[in-house]
MIDOSE-1310 file (N, C-alpha, C; in nm, 2 decimals, decimal comma, always signed):
residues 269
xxxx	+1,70/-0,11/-1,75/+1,69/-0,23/-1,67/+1,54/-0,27/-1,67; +1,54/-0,37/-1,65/+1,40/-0,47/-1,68/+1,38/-0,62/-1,59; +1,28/-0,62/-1,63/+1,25/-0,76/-1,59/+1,16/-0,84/-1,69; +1,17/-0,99/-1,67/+1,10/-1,06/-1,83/+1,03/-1,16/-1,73
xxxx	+0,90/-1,19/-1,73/+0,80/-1,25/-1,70/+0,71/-1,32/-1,83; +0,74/-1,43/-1,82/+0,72/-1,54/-1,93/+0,69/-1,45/-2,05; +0,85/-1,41/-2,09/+0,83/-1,38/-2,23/+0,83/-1,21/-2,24; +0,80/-1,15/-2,16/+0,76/-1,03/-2,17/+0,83/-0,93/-2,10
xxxx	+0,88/-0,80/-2,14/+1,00/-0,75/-2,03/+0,89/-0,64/-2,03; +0,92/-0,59/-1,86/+0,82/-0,50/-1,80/+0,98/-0,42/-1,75; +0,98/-0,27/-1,71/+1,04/-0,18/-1,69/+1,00/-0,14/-1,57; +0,84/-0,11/-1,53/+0,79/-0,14/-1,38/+0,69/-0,16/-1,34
xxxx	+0,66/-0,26/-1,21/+0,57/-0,31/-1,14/+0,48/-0,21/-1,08; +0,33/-0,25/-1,07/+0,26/-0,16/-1,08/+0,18/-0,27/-0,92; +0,22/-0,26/-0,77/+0,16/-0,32/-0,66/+0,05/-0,30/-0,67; -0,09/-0,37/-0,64/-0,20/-0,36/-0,51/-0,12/-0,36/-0,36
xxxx	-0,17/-0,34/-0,29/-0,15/-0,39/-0,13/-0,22/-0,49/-0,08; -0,28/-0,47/-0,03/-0,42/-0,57/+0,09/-0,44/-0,72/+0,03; -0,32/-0,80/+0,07/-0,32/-0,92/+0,03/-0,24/-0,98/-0,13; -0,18/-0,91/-0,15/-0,11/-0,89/-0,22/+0,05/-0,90/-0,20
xxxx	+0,08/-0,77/-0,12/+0,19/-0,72/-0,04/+0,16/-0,74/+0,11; +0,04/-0,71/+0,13/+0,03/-0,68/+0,27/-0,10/-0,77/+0,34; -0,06/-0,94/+0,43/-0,13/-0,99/+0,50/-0,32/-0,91/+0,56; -0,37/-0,91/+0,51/-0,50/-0,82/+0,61/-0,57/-0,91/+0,66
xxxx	-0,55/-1,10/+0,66/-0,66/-1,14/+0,71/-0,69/-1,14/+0,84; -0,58/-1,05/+0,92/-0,62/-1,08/+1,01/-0,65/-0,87/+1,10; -0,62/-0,83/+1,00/-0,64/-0,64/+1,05/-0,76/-0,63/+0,93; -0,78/-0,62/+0,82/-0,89/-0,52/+0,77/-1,04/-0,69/+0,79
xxxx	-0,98/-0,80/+0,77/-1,09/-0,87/+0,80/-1,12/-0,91/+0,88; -1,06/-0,86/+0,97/-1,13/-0,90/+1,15/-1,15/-0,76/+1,16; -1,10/-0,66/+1,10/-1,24/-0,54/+1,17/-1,35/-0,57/+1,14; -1,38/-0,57/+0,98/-1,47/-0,66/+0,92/-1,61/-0,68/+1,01
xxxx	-1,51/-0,84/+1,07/-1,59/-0,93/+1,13/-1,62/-0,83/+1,23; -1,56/-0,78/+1,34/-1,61/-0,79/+1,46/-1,72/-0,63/+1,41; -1,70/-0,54/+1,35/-1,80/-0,48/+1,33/-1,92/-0,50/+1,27; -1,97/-0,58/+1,18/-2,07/-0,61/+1,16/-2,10/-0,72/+1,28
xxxx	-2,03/-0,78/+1,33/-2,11/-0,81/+1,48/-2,13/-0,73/+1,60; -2,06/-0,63/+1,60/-2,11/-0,54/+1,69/-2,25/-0,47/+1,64; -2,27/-0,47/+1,51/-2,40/-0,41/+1,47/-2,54/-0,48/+1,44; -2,47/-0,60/+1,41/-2,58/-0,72/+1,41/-2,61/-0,84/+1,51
xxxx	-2,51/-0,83/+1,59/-2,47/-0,98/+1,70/-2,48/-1,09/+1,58; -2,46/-1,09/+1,44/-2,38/-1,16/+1,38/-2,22/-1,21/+1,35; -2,24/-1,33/+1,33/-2,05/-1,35/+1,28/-2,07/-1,41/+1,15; -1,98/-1,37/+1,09/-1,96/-1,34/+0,97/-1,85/-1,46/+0,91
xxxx	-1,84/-1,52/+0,83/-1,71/-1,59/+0,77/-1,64/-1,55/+0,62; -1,51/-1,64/+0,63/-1,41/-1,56/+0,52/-1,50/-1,60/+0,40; -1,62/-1,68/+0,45/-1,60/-1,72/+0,28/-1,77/-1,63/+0,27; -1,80/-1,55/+0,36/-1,88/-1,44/+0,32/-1,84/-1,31/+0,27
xxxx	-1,71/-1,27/+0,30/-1,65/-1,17/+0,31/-1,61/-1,20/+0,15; -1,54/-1,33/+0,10/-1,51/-1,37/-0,05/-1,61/-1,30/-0,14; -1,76/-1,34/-0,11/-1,85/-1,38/-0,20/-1,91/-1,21/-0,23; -1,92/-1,13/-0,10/-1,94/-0,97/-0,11/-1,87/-0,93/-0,23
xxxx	-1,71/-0,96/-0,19/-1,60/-0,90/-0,30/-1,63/-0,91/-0,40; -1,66/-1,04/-0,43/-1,65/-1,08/-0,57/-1,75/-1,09/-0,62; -1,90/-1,04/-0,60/-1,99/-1,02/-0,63/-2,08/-0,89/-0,62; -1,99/-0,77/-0,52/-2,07/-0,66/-0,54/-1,97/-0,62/-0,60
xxxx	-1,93/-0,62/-0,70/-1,84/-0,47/-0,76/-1,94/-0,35/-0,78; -2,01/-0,36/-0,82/-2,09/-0,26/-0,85/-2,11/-0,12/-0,76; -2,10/-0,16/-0,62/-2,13/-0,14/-0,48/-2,01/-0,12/-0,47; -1,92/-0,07/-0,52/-1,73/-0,04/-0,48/-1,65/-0,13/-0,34
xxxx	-1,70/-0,26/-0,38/-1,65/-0,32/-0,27/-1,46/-0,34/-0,27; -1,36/-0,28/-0,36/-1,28/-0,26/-0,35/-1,23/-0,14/-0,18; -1,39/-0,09/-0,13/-1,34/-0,04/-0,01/-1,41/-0,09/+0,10; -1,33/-0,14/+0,17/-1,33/-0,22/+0,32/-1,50/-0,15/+0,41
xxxx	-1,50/-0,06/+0,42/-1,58/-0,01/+0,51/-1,73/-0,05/+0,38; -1,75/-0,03/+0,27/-1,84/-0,11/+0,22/-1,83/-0,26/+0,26; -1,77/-0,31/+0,19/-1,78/-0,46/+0,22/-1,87/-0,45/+0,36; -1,82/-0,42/+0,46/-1,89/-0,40/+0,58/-2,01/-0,34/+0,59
xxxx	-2,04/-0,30/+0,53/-2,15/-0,26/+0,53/-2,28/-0,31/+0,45; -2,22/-0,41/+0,35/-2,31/-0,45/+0,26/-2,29/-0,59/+0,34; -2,21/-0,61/+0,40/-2,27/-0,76/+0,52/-2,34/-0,73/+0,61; -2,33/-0,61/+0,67/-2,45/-0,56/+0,76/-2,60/-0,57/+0,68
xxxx	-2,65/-0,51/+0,58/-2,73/-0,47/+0,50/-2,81/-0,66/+0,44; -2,70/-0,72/+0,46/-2,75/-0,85/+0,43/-2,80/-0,92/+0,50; -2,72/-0,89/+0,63/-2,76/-0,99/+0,73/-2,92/-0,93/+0,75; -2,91/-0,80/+0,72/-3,07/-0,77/+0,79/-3,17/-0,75/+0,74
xxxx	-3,16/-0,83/+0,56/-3,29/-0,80/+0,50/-3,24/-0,96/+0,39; -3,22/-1,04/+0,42/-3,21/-1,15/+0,34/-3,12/-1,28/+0,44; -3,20/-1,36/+0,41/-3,10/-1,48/+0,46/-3,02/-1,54/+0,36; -2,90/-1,57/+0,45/-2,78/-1,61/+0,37/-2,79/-1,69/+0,23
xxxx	-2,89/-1,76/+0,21/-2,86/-1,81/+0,07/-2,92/-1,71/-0,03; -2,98/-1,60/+0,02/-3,06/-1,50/-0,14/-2,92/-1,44/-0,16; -2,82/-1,42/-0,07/-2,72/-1,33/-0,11/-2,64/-1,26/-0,18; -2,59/-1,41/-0,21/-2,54/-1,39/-0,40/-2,59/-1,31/-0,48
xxxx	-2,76/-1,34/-0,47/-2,88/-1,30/-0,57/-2,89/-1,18/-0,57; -2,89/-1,11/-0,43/-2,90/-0,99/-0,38/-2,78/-0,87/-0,44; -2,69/-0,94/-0,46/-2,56/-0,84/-0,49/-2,57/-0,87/-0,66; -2,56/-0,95/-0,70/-2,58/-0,99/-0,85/-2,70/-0,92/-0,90
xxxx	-2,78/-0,91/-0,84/-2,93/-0,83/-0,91/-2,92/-0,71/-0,84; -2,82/-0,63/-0,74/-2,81/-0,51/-0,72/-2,99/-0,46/-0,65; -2,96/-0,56/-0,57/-3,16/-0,57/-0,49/-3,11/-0,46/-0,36; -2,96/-0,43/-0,31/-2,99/-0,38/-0,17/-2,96/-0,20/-0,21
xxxx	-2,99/-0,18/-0,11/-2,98/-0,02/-0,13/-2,89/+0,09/-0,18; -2,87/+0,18/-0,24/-2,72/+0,28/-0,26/-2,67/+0,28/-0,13; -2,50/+0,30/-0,13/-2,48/+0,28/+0,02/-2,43/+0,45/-0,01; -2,49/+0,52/+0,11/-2,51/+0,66/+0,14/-2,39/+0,67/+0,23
xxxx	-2,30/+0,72/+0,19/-2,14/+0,73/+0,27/-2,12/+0,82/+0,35; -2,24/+0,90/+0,37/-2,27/+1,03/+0,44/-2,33/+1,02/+0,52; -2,41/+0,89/+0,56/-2,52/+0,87/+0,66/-2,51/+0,84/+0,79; -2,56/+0,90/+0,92/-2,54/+0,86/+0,99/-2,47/+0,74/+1,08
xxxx	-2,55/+0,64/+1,00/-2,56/+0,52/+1,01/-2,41/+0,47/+0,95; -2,36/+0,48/+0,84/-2,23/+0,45/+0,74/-2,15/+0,48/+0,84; -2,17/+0,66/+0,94/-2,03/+0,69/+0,95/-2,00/+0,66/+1,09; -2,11/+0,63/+1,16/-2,10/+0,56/+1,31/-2,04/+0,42/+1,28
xxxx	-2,06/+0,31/+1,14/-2,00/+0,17/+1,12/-1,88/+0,19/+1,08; -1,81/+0,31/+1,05/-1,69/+0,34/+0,98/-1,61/+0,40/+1,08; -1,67/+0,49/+1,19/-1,56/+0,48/+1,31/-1,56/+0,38/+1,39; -1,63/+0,34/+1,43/-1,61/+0,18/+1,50/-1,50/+0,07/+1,42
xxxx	-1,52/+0,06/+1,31/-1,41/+0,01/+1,20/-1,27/+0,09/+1,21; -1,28/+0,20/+1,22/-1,18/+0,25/+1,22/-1,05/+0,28/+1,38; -1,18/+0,23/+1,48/-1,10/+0,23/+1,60/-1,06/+0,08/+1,64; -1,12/+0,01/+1,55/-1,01/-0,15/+1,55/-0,91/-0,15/+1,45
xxxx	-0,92/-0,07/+1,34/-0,84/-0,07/+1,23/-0,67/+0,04/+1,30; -0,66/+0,16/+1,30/-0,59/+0,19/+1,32/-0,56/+0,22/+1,50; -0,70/+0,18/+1,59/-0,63/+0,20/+1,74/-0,75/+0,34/+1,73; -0,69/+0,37/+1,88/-0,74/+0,48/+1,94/-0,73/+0,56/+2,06
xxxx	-0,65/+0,66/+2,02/-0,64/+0,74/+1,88/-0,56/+0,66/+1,77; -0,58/+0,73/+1,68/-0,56/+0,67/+1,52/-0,39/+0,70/+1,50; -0,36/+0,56/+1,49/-0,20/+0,53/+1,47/-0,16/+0,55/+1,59; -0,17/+0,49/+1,71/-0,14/+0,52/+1,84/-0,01/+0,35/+1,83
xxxx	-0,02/+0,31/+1,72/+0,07/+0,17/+1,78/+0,03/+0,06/+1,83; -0,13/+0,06/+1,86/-0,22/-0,05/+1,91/-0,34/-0,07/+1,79; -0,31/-0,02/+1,72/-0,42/-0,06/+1,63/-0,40/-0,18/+1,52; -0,51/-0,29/+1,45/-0,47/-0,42/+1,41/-0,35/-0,39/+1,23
xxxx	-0,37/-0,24/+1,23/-0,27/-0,21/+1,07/-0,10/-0,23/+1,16; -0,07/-0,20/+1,28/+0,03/-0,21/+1,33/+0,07/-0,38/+1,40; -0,04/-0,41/+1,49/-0,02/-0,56/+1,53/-0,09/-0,67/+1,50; -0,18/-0,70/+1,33/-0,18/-0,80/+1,30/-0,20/-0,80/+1,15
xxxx	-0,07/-0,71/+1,06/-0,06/-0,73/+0,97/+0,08/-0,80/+0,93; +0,10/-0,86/+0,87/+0,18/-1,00/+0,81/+0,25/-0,95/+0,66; +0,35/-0,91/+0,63/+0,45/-0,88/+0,50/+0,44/-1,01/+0,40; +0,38/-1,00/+0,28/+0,38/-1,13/+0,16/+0,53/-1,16/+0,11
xxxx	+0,60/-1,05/+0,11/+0,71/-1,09/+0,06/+0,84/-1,09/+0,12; +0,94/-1,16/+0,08/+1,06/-1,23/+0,14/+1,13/-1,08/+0,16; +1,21/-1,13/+0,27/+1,32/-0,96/+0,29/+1,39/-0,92/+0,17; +1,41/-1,06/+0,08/+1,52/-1,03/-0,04/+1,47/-0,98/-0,17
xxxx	+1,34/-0,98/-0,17/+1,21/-0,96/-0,26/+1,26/-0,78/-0,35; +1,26/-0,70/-0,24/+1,26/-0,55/-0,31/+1,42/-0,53/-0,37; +1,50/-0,59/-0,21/+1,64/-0,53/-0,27/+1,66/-0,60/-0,38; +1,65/-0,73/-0,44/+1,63/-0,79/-0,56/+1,59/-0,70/-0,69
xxxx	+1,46/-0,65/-0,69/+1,42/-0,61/-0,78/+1,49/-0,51/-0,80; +1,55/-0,41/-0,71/+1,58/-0,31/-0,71/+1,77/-0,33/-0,80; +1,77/-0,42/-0,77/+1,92/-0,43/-0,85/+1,89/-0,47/-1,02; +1,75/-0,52/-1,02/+1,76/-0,55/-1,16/+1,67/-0,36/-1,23
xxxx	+1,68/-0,25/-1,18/+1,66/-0,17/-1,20/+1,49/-0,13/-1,24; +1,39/-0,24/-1,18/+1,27/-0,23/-1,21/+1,22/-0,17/-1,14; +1,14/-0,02/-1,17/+1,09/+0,06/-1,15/+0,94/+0,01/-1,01; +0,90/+0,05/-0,92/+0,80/-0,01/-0,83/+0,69/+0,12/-0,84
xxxx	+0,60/+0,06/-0,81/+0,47/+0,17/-0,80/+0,37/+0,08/-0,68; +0,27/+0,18/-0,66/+0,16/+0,14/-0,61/+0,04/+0,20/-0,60; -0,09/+0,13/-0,62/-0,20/+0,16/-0,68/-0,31/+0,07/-0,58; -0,37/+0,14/-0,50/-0,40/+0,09/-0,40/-0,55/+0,14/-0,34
xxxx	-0,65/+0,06/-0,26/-0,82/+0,13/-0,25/-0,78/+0,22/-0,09; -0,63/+0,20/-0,07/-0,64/+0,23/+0,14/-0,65/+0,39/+0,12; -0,69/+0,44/+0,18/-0,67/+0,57/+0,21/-0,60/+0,62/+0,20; -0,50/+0,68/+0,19/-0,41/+0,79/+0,12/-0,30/+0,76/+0,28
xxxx	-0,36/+0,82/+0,36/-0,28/+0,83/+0,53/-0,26/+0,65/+0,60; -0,36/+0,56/+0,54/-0,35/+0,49/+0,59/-0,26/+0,40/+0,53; -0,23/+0,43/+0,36/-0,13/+0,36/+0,25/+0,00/+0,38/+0,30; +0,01/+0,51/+0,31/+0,13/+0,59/+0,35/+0,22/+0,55/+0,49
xxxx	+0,16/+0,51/+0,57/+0,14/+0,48/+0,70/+0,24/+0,38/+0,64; +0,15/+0,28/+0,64/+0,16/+0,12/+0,60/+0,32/+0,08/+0,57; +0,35/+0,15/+0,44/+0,45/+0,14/+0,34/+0,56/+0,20/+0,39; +0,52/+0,34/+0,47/+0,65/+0,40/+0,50/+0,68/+0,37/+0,64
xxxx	+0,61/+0,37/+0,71/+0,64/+0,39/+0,89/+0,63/+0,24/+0,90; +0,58/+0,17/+0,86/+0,59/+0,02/+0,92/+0,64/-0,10/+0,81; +0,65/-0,07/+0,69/+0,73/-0,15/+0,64/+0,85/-0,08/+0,57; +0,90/+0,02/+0,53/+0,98/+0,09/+0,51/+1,01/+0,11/+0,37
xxxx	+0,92/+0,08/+0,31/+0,96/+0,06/+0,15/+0,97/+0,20/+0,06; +0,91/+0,28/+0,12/+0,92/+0,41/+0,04/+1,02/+0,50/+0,05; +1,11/+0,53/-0,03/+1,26/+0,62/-0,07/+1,38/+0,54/-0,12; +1,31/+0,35/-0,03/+1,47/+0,28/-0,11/+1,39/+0,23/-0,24
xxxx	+1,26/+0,19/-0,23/+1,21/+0,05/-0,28/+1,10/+0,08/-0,41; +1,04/+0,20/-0,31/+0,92/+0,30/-0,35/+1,00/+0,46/-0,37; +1,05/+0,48/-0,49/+1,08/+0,59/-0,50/+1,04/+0,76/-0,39; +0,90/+0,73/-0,44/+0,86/+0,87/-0,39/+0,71/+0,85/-0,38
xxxx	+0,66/+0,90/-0,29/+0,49/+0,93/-0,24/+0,43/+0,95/-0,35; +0,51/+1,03/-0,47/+0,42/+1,02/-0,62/+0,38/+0,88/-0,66; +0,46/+0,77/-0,63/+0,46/+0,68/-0,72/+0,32/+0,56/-0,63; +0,24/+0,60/-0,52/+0,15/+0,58/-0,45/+0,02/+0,63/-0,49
xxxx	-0,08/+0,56/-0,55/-0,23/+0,64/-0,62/-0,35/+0,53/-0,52; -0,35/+0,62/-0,39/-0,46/+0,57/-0,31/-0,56/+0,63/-0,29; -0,65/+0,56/-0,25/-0,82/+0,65/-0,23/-0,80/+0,81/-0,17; -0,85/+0,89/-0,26/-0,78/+1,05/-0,18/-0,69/+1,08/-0,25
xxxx	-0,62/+1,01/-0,36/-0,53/+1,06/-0,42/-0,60/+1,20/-0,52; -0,50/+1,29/-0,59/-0,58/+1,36/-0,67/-0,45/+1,42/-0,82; -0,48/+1,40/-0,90/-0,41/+1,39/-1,02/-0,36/+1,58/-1,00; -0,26/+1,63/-1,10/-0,18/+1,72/-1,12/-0,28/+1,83/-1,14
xxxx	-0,42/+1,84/-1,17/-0,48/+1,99/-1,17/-0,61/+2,00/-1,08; -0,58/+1,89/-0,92/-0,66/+1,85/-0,82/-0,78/+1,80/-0,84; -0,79/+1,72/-0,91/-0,94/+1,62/-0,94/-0,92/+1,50/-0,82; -0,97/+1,44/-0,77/-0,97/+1,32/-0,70/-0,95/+1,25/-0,85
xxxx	-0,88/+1,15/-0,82/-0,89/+1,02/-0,89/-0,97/+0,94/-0,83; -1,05/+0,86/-0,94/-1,10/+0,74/-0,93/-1,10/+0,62/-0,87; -1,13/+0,54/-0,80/-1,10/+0,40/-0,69/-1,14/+0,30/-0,83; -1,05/+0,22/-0,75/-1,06/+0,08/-0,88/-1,16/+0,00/-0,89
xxxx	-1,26/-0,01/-0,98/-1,24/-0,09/-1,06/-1,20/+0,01/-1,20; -1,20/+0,14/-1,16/-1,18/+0,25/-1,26/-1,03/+0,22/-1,33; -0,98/+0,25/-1,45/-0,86/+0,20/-1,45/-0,75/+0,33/-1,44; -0,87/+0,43/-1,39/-0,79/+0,59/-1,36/-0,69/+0,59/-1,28
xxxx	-0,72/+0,56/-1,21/-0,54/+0,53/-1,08/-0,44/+0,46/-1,12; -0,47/+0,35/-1,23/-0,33/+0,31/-1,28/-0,25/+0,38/-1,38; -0,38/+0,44/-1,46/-0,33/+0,53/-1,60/-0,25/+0,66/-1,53; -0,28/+0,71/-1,44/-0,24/+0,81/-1,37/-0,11/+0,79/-1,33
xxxx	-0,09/+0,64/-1,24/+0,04/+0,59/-1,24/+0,17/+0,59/-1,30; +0,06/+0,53/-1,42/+0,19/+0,51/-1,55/+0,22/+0,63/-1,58; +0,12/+0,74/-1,61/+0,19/+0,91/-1,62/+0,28/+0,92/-1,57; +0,29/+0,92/-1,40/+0,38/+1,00/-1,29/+0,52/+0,89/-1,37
xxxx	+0,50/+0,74/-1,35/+0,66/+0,69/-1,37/+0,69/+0,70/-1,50; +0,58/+0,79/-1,61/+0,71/+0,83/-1,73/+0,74/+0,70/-1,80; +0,63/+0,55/-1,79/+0,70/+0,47/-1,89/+0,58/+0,43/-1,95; +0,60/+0,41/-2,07/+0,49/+0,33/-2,15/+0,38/+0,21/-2,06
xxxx	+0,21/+0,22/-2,13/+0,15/+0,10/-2,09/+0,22/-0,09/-2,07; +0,27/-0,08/-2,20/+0,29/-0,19/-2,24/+0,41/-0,22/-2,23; +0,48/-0,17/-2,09/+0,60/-0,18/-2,03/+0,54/-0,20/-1,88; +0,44/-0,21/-1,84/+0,41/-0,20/-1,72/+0,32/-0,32/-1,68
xxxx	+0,33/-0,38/-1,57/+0,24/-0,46/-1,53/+0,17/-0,43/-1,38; +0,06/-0,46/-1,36/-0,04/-0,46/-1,23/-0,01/-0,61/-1,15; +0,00/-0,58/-1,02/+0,01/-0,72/-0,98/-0,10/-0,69/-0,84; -0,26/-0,74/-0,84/-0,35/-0,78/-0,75/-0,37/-0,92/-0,76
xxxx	-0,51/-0,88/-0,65/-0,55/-1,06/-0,62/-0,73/-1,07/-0,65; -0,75/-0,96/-0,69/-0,93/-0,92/-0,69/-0,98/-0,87/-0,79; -1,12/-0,93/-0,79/-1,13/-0,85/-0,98/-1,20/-0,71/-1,01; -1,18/-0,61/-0,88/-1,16/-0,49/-0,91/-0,98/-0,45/-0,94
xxxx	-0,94/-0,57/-0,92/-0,80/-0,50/-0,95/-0,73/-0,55/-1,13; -0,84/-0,68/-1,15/-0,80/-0,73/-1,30/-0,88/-0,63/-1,37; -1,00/-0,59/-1,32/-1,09/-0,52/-1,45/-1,00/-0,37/-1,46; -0,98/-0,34/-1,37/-0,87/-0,22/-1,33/-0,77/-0,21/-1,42
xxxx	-0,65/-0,34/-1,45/-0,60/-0,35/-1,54/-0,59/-0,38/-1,66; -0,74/-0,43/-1,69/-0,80/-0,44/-1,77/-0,80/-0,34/-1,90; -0,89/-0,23/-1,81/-0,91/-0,13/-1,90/-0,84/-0,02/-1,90; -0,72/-0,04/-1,85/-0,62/+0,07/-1,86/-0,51/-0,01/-2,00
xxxx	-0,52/-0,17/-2,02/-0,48/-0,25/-2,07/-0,27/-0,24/-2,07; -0,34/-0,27/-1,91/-0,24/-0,29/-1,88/-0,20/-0,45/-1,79; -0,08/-0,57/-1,86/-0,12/-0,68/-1,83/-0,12/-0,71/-1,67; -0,17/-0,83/-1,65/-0,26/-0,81/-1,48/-0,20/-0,97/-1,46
xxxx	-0,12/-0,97/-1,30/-0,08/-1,07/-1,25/-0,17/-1,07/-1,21; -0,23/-1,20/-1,13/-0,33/-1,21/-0,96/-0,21/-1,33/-0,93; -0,24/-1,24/-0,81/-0,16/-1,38/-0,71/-0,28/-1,42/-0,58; -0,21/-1,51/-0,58/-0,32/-1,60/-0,46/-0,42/-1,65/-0,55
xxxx	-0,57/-1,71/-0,47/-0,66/-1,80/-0,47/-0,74/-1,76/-0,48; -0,75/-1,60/-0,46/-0,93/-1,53/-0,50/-0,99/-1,61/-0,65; -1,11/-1,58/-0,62/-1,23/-1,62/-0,74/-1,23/-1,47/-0,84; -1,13/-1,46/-0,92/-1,16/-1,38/-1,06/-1,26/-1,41/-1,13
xxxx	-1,39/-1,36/-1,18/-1,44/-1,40/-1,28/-1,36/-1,29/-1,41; -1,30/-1,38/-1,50/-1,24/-1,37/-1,62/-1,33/-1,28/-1,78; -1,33/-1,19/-1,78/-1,37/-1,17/-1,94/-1,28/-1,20/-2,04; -1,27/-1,27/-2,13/-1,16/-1,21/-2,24/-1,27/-1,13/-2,35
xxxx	-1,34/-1,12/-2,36/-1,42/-1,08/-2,45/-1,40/-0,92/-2,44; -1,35/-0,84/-2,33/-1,35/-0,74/-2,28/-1,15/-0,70/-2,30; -1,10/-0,81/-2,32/-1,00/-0,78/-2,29/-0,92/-0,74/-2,44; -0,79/-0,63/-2,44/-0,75/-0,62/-2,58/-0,67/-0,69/-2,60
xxxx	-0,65/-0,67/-2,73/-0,56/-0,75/-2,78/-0,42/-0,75/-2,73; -0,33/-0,92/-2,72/-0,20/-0,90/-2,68/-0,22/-0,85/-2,55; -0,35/-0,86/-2,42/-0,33/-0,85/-2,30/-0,32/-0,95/-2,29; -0,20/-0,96/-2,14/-0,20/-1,09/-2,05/-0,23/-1,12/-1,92
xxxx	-0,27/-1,23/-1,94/-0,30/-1,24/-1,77/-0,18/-1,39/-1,69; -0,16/-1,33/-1,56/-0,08/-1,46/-1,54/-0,09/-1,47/-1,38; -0,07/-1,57/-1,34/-0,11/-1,62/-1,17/+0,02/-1,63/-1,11; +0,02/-1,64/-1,03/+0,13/-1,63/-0,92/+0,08/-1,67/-0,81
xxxx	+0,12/-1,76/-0,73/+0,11/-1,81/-0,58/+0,15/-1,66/-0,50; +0,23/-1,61/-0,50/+0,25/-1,50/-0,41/+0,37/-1,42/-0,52; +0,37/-1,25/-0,41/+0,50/-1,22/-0,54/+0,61/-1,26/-0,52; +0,67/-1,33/-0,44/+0,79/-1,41/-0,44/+0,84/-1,46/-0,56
xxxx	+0,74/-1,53/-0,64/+0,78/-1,58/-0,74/+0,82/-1,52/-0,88; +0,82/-1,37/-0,86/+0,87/-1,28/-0,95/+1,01/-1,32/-0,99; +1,04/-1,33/-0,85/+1,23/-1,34/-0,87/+1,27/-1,46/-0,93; +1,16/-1,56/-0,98/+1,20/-1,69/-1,07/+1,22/-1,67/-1,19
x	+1,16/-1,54/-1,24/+1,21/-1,50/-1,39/+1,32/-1,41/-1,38
């Protein structure tokens, strides 16, 4: 069983989460916001939070608690228009993930993100995250026999969480916790795997579901998740309106790339 996406039959889908599948503008980017204003008495906007993403790759801003931190770091040594410059010429500091400082902005982040205590049911991953796709979206796929994965920057407990306890998709939709490669994951002879823009989490993916590259597709919205699929070369949907900057010059041969308003629109092919 398969599915054919302009032209091309894929065996199985390979998820991102966070905006993707799973609404976060109003849970991982309002912790976001309100913690770099608790640390700056700054406020922050979506289209600062855009411009981080999509300009510090370098800086792993595929993970939330950076991003946050590299808006703190800006607000307090550049005014908003060097910013760009600042992440593009890699002008601000290593971010030290051990530091005092990181892990005091990363519990604070984390007691708006999951509540407190952690998964208590009041936290913004429980009451102000938003499902991308229609009720009819998985059981759908699931009858045309297309294999589901997911490949994701959340934390391992926090993915898990997400997918199983609050949206339910893991054992009908999502086979099995194998088929899940989140930050903290660790491959078959305990190595951590790699966070994305690395294309090690997906290549690892494709191992566990046992099907060929070039049967498989990624579907994100950010260009740690296109470069991601990139160089695993494996073809890369984005859905939504993020700002991809495109290489093809990077890209192999017979990769595709294709857009999608949301994944709803899977079920049109």
């Amino acid at each position: 069983m398969s599915i054919k996406i302009k032209n091309k039959i894929y065996k199985a889908i390979i998820f991102d989460v966070d905006d993707t599948l799973i609404d976060t503008s109003k849970s991982y980017d309002e912790a976001i916001k309100k913690t770099v204003n608790k640390f700056t008495l700054t406020e922050v906007s979506d289209k600062d939070l855009s411009l981080v993403r999509s300009k510090g790759i370098t800086y792993g801003v595929n993970n939330d608690w950076n991003v946050t931190w590299l808006l703190m770091e800006l607000v307090k040594h550049f005014s908003k228009e060097k910013w760009a410059e600042a992440l593009k010429n890699n002008l601000l500091n290593e971010i030290l993930s051990d530091s005092a400082e990181y892990l005091e902005m990363k519990a604070y982040f984390q007691s708006l993100y999951l509540g407190k205590p952690h998964f208590n049911g009041q936290g913004l991953i429980n009451i102000a995250e938003k499902k991308m796709y229609d009720d009819n979206f998985f059981p759908k796929l699931k009858t045309r026999g297309v294999i589901c994965a997911v490949v994701t920057s959340r934390p391992t407990d926090e993915a898990l969480y997400a997918l199983k306890n609050v949206h339910g998709l893991v054992g009908e939709f999502i086979e099995s916790d194998e088929f899940i490669i989140s930050a903290g994951s660790k491959n078959a002879v305990g190595k951590l795997i790699a966070e994305k823009p690395s294309p090690e989490p997906i290549l690892e993916c494709i191992h566990r579901l046992g099907v060929i590259a070039s049967r498989c597709v990624y579907i994100g919205n950010s260009s740690s998740d296109y470069i991601a699929a990139r160089e695993a070369k494996v073809d890369f949907i984005q859905v939504g309106i993020s700002q991809i900057e495109r290489d093809r010059s990077k890209e192999a041969k017979g990769f595709n790339y294709f857009r999608l308003n949301s994944v709803n629109e899977l079920l049109d092919y």
